[in-house]
C-alpha positions in Angstrom: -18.2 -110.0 32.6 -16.9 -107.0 30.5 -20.0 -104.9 29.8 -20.2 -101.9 27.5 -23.7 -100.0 27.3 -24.5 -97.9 24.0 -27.0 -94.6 23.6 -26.8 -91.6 21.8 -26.0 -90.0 25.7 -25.2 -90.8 29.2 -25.7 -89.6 32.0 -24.8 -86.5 33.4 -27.3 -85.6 30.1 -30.7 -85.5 31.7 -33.0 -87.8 30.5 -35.3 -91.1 30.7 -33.1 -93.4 29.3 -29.9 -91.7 30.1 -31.2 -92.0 34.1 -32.4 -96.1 33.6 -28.7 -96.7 31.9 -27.0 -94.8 34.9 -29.0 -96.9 37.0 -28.2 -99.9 35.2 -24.3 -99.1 35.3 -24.5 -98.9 39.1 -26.2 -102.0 39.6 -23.9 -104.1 37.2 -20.6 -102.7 39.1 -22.1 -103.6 42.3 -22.8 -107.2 40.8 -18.8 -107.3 40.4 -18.8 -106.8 36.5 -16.9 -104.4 34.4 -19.1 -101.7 32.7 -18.2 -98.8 30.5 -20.7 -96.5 29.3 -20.3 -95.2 25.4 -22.2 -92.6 24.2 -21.5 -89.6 22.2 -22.4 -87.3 24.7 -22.1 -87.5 28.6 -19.6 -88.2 31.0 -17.4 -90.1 33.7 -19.5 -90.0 37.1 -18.7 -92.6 39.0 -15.6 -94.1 40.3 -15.1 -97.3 38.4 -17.7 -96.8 35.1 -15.7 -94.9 32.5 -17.3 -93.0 29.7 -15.9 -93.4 26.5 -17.0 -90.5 24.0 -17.6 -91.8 20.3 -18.6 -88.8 18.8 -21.0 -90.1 16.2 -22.7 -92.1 18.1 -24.4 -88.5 19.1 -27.7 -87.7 17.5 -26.8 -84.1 17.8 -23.8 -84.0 15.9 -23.5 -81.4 13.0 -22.9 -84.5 10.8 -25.4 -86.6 11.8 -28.0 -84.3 11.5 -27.1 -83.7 8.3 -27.3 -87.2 7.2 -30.5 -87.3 9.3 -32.1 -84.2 7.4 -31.6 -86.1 4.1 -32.7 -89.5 5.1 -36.1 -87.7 6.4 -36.7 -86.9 2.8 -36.2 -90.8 1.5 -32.9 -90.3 0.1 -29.3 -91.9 1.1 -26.9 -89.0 1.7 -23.8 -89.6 -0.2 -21.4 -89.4 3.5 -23.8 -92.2 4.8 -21.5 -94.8 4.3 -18.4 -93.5 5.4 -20.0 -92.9 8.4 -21.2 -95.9 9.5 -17.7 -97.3 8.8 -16.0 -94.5 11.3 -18.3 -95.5 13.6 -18.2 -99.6 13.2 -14.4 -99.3 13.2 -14.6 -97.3 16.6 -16.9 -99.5 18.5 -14.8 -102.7 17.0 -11.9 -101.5 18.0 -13.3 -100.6 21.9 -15.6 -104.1 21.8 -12.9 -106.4 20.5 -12.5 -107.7 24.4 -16.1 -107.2 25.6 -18.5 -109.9 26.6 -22.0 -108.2 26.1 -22.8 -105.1 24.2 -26.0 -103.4 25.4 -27.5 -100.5 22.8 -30.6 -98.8 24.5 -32.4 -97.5 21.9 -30.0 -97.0 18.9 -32.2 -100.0 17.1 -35.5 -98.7 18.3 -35.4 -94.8 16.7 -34.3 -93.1 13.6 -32.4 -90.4 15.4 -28.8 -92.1 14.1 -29.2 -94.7 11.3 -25.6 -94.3 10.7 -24.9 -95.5 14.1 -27.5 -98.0 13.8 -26.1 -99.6 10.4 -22.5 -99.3 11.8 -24.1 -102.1 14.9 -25.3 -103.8 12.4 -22.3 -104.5 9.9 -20.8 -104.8 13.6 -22.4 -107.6 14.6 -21.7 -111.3 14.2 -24.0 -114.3 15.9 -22.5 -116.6 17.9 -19.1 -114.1 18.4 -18.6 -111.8 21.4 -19.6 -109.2 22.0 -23.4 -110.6 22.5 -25.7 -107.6 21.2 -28.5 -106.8 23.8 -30.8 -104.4 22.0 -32.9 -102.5 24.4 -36.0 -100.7 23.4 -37.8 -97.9 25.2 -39.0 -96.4 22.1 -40.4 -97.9 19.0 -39.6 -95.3 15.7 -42.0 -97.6 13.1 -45.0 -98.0 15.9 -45.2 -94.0 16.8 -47.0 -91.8 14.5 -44.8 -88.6 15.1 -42.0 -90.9 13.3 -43.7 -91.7 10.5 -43.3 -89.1 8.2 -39.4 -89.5 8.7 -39.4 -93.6 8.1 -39.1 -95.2 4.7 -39.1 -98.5 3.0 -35.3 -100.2 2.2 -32.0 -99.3 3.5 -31.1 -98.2 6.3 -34.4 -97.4 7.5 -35.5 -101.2 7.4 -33.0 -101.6 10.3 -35.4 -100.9 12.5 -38.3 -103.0 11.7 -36.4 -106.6 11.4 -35.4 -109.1 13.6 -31.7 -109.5 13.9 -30.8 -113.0 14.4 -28.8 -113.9 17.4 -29.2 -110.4 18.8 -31.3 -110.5 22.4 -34.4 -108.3 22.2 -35.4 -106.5 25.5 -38.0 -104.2 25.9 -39.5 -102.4 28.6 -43.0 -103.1 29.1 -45.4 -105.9 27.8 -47.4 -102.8 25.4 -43.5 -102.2 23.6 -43.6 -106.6 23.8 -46.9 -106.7 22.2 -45.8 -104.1 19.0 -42.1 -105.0 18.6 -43.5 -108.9 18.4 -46.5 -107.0 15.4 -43.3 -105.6 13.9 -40.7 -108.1 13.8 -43.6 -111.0 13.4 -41.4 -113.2 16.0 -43.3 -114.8 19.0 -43.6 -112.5 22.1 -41.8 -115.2 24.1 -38.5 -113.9 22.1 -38.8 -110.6 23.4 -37.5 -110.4 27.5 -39.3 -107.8 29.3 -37.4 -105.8 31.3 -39.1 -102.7 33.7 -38.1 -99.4 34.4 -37.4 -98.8 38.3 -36.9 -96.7 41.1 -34.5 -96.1 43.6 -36.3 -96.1 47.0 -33.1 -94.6 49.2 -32.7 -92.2 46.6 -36.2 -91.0 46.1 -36.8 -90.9 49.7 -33.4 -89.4 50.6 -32.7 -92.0 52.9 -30.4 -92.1 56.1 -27.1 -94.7 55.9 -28.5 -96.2 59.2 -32.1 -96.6 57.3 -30.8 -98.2 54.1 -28.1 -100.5 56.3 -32.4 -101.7 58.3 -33.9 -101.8 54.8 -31.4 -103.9 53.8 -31.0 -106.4 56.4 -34.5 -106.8 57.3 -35.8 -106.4 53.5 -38.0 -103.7 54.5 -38.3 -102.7 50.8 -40.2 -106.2 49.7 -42.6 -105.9 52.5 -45.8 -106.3 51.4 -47.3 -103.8 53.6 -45.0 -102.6 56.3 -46.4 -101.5 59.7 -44.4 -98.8 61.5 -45.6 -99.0 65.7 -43.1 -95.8 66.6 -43.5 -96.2 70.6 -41.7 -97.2 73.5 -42.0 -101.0 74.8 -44.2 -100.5 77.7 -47.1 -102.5 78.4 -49.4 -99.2 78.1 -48.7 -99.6 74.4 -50.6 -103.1 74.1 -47.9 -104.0 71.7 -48.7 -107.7 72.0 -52.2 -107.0 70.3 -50.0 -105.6 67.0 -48.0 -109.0 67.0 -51.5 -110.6 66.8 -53.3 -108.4 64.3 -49.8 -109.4 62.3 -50.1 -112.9 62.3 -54.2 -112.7 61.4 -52.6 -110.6 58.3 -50.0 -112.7 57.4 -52.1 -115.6 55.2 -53.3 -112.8 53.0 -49.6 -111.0 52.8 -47.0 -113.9 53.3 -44.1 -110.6 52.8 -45.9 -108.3 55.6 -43.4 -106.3 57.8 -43.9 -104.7 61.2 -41.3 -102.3 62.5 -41.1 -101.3 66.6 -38.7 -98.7 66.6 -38.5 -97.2 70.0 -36.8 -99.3 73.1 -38.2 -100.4 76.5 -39.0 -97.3 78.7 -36.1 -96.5 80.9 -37.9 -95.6 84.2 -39.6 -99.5 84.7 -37.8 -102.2 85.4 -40.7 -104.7 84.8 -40.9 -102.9 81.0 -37.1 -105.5 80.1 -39.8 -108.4 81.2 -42.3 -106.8 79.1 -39.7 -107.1 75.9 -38.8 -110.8 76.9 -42.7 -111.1 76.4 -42.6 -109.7 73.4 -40.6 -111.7 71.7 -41.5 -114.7 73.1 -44.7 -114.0 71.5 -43.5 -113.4 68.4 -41.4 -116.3 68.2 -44.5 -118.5 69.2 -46.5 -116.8 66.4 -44.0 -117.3 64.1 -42.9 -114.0 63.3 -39.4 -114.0 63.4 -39.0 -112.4 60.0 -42.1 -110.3 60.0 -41.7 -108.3 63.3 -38.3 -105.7 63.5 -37.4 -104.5 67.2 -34.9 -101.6 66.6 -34.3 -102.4 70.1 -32.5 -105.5 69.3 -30.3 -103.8 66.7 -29.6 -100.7 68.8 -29.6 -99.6 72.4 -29.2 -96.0 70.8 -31.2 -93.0 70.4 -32.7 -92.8 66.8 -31.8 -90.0 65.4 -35.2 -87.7 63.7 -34.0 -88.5 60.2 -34.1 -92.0 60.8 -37.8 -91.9 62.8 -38.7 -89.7 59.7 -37.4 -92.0 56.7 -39.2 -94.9 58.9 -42.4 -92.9 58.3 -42.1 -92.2 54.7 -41.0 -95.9 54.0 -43.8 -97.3 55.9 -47.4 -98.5 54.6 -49.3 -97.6 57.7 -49.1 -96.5 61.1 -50.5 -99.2 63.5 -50.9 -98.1 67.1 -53.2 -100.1 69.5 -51.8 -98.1 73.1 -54.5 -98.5 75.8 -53.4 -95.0 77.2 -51.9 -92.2 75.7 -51.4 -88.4 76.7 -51.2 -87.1 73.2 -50.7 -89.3 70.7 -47.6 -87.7 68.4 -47.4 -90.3 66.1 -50.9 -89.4 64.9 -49.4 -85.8 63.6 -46.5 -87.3 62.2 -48.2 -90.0 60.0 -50.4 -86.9 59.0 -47.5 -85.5 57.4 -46.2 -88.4 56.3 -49.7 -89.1 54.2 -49.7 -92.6 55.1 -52.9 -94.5 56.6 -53.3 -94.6 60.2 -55.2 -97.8 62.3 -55.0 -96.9 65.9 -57.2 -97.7 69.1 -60.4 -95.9 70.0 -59.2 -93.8 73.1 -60.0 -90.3 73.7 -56.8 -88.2 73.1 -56.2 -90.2 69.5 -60.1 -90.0 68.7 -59.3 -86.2 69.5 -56.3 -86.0 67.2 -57.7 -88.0 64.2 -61.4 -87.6 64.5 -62.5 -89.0 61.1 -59.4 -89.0 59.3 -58.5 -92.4 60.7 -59.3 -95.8 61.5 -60.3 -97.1 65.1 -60.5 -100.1 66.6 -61.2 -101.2 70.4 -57.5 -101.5 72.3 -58.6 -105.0 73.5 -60.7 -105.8 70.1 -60.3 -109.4 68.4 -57.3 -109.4 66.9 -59.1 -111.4 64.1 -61.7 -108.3 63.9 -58.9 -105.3 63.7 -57.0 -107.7 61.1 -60.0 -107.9 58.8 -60.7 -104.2 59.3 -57.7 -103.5 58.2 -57.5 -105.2 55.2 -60.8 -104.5 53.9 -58.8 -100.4 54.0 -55.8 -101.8 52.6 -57.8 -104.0 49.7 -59.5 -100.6 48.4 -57.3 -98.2 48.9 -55.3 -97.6 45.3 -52.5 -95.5 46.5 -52.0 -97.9 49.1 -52.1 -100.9 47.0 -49.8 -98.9 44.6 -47.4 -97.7 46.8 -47.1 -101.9 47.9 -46.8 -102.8 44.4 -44.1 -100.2 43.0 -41.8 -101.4 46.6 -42.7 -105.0 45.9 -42.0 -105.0 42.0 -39.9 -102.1 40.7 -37.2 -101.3 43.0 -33.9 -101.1 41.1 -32.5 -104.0 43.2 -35.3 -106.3 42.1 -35.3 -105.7 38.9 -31.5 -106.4 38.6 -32.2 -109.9 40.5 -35.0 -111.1 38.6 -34.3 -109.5 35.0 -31.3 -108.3 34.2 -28.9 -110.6 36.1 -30.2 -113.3 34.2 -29.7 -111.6 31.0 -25.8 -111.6 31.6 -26.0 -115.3 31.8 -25.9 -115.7 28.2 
């Protein structure tokens, strides 16, 4: 598909919807689709997205603040015509070979009613380019606008349905007022969330995103990090089981094992055979991750350290421990730790943690542990932004349909 998204700005102007089109961009390339970005402002960043500048599609041009300053006061500026024809004629002429045209905004907000009438003259049902009008902002719901809106031409632009047009919004409150406003069903209006990029936010390691990628560490719903060695002093088999108690209540649940078995015991390779014997007798193929079967290689601290801040919770049921490290480091990292009641981690953690006995019911700890996880907001929060509004999701499940027509 040939794709061409529309705003006043793009990216690298800073802003919210500037940053969710940049985003968008990315994704849409990646899917194997053409995009160009068009914007008055802004310009080329990545390889393979052109920007093409239409300079009165800006809302800070001299001219269309001009046109704007008169429109504010109910009156039709004599240049408001020509105009939207410079700018329909411009966009025709760059859209005559596009499949979907994608206007964030630009029929949501007063800020450029030229540009806004020129899209509409512009469009024609049923003929390519397909008009997507995205709406972040509402102009005729908002109260700061409404001194500036009026009734008629052009400023009635903004409060009807265009026919043929695809309406997206960007939340189900922006559903619920654009359905008031247009009075159309609220089943015509997609809804499309804002998202997140998780390797970006948490600055994450090639070797991390390639982990998070092939084992879907992003959709778990939690993920376990158990940062040890496999020795049989770290009672690993009891986190397998505590994982398969959980799993009925979180089918998406992830456990990582990042360390490898300890070099100076033989009997610690039979130990790993054990391990994932276990594991495929529970059934936990997909839910349990042993960095030792993806790499016999040290991992590097960035890596150990992304691992931490992608994590849920630390779970670490040793029977024996010197020190207890990863008690410090999931300190740091904020995140929740559920660890067995021995000396040195009762030392390190004290109150600030959860215990349970090293050779507890598995049932027992996995209860425990969820009766933490069930009220604990920023834990449930942190599940539900990774589970629902990563980027990558939101292309799958809302946008990629969108281009289907």
């Amino acid at each position: 598909m040939k794709i061409d998204i529309l705003h006043y700005s793009v990216p690298p102007v800073v802003g919210g919807v500037e940053a969710v089109i940049g985003h968008h961009a990315r994704l849409m390339v990646k899917a194997g689709h053409t995009v160009r970005l068009m914007a008055g402002r802004g310009a080329q960043e990545d390889e393979g997205i052109p920007f093409i500048q239409i300079p009165l599609a800006d809302s800070l041009h001299s001219r269309v603040l001009g046109i704007k300053s008169v429109l504010d006061q109910g009156q039709v500026p004599d240049d408001f015509e020509l105009a939207v024809e410079e700018i329909e004629n411009q966009i025709r002429e760059l859209t005559c070979e596009t499949d979907f045209l994608i206007a964030h905004n630009v029929c949501s907000l007063n800020k450029n009613l030229a540009l806004t009438a020129a899209l509409k003259r512009l469009y024609r049902p049923a003929h390519p380019p397909h008009l997507i009008l995205w709406h972040h902002d509402l102009a005729w719901t908002t109260a700061r606008y409404r001194d500036e809106l009026h009734q008629g031409y052009p400023w009635n632009l903004l409060s009807q349905d265009w026919p043929g047009v695809t309406q997206v919004v960007v939340s189900r409150v922006r559903q619920a007022e654009l359905s008031a406003l247009f009075g159309i069903p609220g089943e015509r209006i997609r809804v499309v969330p804002n998202g997140i990029d998780a390797s970006q936010f948490f600055k994450l390691d090639k070797f991390t995103m390639q982990l998070a990628v092939q084992h879907q560490l992003l959709q778990a719903v939690p993920l376990f990090l158990l940062p040890v060695r496999i020795t049989p002093r770290k009672n690993i088999e009891t986190a397998l089981r505590i994982i398969h108690e959980l799993r009925p209540r979180y089918p998406d649940i992830k456990m990582i094992v990042s360390g490898p078995p300890g070099p100076h015991n033989p009997a610690n390779q039979y130990y790993f055979s054990m391990l994932r014997s276990l594991r495929d007798e529970l059934g936990l193929d997909q839910a349990v991750v042993f960095l030792a079967e993806i790499t016999s290689e040290y991992l590097p601290d960035p890596v150990i350290f992304d691992l931490y801040r992608l994590a849920d919770a630390l779970l670490l049921p040793s029977r024996e421990e010197g020190f207890g490290i990863p008690l410090l480091e999931a300190g740091l990292a904020g995140m929740p730790v559920f660890c067995s009641s021995i000396p040195p981690l009762r030392e390190l953690g004290d109150e600030a943690v959860t215990y349970f006995p090293p050779d507890g019911d598995p049932v027992s700890i996995a209860n425990l542990i969820y009766s933490h996880i069930k009220f604990n907001p920023g834990f449930e929060l942190k599940m539900k932004v990774r589970r629902e509004f990563t980027w990558e999701r939101i292309y799958q499940e809302n946008i990629a349909p969108l281009l289907l027509g």
